[in-house]
C-alpha positions in Angstrom: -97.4 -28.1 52.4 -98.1 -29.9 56.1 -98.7 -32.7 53.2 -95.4 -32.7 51.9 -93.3 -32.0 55.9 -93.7 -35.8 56.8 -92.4 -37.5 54.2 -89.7 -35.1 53.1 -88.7 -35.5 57.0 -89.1 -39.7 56.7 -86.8 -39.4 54.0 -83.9 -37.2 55.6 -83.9 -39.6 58.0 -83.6 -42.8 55.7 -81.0 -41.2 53.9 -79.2 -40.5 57.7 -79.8 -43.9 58.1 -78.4 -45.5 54.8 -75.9 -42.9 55.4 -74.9 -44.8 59.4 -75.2 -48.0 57.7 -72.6 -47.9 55.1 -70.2 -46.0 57.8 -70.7 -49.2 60.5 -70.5 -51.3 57.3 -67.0 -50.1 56.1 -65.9 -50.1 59.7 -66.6 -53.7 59.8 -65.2 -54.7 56.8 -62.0 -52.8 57.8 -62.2 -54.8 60.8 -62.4 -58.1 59.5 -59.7 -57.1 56.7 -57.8 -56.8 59.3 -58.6 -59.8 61.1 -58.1 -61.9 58.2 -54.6 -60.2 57.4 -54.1 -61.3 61.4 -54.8 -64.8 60.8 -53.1 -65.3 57.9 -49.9 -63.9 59.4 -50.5 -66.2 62.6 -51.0 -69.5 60.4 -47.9 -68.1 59.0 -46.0 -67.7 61.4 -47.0 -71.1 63.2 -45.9 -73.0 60.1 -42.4 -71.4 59.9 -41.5 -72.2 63.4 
């Protein structure tokens, strides 16, 4: 059983880390979504006027 406590521990905490990973991952591919959408409207904009 003491065996088995590491690695079922080592894996909780890869899965927490996958897990904080893919949360900072979508968080920055919001971000530069919405950086992108920025620019475009800028270039946009700075053709217009």
């Amino acid at each position: 059983m003491n065996i088995l406590r590491p690695y079922s521990l080592s894996c909780n905490y890869f899965k927490d880390e996958l897990y904080l990973s893919c949360i900072i991952y979508r968080i920055i591919k919001k971000e530069i979504i919405r950086l992108n959408k920025y620019k475009t409207y800028m270039i946009v904009n700075c053709l217009k006027n």
